[in-house]
Steps between C-alpha positions, in 0.01 A plus 500: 500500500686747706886382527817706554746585229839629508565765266866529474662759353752475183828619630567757217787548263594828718586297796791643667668623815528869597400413831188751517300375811600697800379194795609217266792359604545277217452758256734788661757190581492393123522881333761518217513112417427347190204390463379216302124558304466202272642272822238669713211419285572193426506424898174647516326299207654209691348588828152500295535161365553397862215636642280357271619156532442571842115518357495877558318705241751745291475848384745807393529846471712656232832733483412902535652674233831611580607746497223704582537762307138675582676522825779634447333804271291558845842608673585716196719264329591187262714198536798627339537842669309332849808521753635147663256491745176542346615300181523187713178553681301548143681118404462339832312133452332558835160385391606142457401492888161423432384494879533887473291533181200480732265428781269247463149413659272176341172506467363328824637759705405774310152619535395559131641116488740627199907471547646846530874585452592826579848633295783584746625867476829365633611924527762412756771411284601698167535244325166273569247841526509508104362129472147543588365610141645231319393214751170642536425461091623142537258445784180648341607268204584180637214555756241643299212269555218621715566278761785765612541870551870658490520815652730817453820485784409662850613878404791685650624524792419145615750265408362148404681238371291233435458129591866471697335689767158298483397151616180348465413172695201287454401116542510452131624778193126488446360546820443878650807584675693708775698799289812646717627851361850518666667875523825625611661799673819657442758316636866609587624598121238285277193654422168330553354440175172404533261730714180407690293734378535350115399158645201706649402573127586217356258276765212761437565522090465095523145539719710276794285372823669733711439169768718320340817754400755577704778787490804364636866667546790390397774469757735787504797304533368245190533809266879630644595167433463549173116324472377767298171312414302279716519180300891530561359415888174306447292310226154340510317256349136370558501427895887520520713827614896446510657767683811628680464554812605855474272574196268703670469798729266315721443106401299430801180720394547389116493112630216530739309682237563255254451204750155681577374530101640151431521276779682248284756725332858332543760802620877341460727791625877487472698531808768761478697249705493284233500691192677861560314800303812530293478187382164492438542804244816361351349182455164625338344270748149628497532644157343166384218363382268312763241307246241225460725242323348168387712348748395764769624814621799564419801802527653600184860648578812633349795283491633789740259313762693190458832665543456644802541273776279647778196527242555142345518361870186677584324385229604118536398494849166641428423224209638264711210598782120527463496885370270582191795518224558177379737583216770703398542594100858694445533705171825703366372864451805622645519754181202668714633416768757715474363799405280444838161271405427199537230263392254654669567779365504382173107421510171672531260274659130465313180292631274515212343267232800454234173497243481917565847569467675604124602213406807681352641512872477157591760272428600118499779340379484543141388877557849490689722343237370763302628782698843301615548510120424839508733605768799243377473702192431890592631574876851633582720239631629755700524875622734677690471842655697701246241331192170663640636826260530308184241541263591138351402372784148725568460387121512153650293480745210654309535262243472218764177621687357551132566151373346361806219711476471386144584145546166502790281676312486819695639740280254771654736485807762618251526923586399462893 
């Protein structure tokens, strides 16, 4: 039986703020603080248990080694003699963001009827672009079965960055579906991170009804405000799109197209009246997860959503009326948060049959205690800026990502 699962990734013990995401505001806003990677974790792990007592299905995806030393003798170098800013790019715990590991298509809407995923190059940022090799060997692993194929990234010099700038809707997970590839152009002094022509590659790669795809552009003014990735603008789930009204370049042709290839898709837009851009990003808004609860859909937010009056308004109001969200969940992730993801971006989203997947990467909630021993026992408490040079605490973090490794039985993760 074909049912989605969230495959969340660990935050690793490397977590920490050197504010490396030119676009995030979060991230640039936080740069220098201390940062908090046992904490951060922990609020992850937490958010897990949630969603499955939500009756969601429950995956993860592991820490990359860090620091990535393979990388770092590309550029000529090695942790020790790597200058400032390379040395915190080879540590960064950027992976943790799960909705960039990759995009996904299931099997109904492929036309082999296999799920693909497709490895994001993510070559935009420094920092991300060395990610791919070690998130591809934990996708051919944990999705080995025949009833998927994982291919290589798009190649260089089209920027893809995975499922935060894809949206699939569909009358049920399991049903064939409508897949929306959203791009960007350079706006003011962000760069656009995710081009068209690697969702181009990606929708042939996955054998896509070109029917039912669209290519749709962001808004210029989403990305200057600092919505560097779609699903900091829009989500989907199943017949449901939640959007700010100034998500897109041109809304109008992406809602008539939709209305046209599924007449009873439910389009909830945000007025900018109601919720300003700005607050929309602070907020983390639409960096949620809209899912198939028990109790029905429901929005999974950051506490940052609840804190922020015109968001919290806006979602009251729509409960209280006869929109298609039902039910707001609010989780603390504000270690994330901080450093610019939310939990949205904490999650790569699956439809499969949980009977093909390693069983190694699913989790419930004793898999969980297990690694929130783990993590009480191995991960920093904290780091500061001025630590990422100390080879006690490189030595640490290495010794975490192995005893978790260990602890889950996937010690051949151990060198990637």
């Amino acid at each position: 039986m074909l049912v989605e699962i969230n495959f969340d990734g660990i935050i690793g013990p490397s977590h920490n703020y050197a504010g490396l995401s030119i676009g995030n505001i979060a991230a640039t806003t936080n740069a220098g603080a201390v940062s908090h990677p046992r904490a951060a974790a922990l609020q992850g792990i937490a958010k897990m248990r949630a969603n499955m007592a939500l009756g969601l299905r429950q995956g993860i995806l592991l820490p990359l080694a860090r620091p990535d030393h393979a990388w770092l003798r590309s550029l000529g170098t090695d942790y020790a003699a790597a200058p400032a800013h390379l040395k915190a790019q080879a540590l960064s715990a950027s992976a943790m963001w799960a909705a960039n590991a990759a995009t996904v298509s299931p099997a109904p809407d492929t036309a082999d009827g296999r799920c693909h995923l497709t490895a994001a190059n993510l070559l935009t940022m420094p920092h991300r672009s060395h990610e791919w090799p070690g998130t591809l060997r934990q996708l051919r692993l944990a999705f080995a079965d025949p009833a998927f194929v994982v291919h290589d990234p798009v190649p260089p010099p089209f920027g893809d960055e995975g499922a935060a700038n894809h949206m699939r809707l569909a009358g049920r997970h399991g049903d064939p579906g409508v897949e929306i590839f959203v791009y960007g152009t350079a706006a003011g002094a962000f760069p656009a991170r995710q081009h068209r022509a690697a969702g181009e590659v990606v929708a042939r790669l996955h054998g896509l009804d070109p029917a039912r795809t669209l290519f749709v552009e962001q808004a210029p003014a989403a990305i200057a405000a600092g919505a560097f990735h779609n699903d900091v603008v829009a989500v989907a789930n199943e017949r449901v799109l939640l959007a700010h009204e100034h998500a897109f370049a041109d809304p109008a042709g992406l809602y008539a197209d939709l209305r046209r290839l599924m007449p009873d898709v439910e389009i909830v837009e945000v007025p900018a009246a109601e919720v300003p851009l700005a607050d929309a990003i602070a907020s983390y808004l639409f960096n949620a997860q809209l899912v198939s609860a028990a109790q029905g859909t429901t929005l999974v937010v950051p506490a940052e959503a609840r804190e922020n009056t015109a968001v919290w308004g806006w979602l009251q109001r729509h409960r209280a009326g006869n929109g298609p969200i039902r039910h707001v969940a609010v989780v603390d992730v504000r270690e994330s948060m901080a450093n610019g993801g939310g939990p949205a971006c904490l999650r790569l989203r699956v439809v499969a049959d949980p009977a093909t997947v390693d069983p190694r990467f699913m989790v419930d909630d004793h898999a969980l205690d297990r690694i929130a021993a783990i993590v009480e026992r191995y991960w920093p408490a904290a780091i500061r800026q001025e630590d990422i040079g100390d080879p006690a605490l490189i030595d640490a973090i290495g010794e975490a990502r192995r005893a978790l490794l260990t602890g889950l039985d996937l010690v051949e993760l151990t060198d990637s």
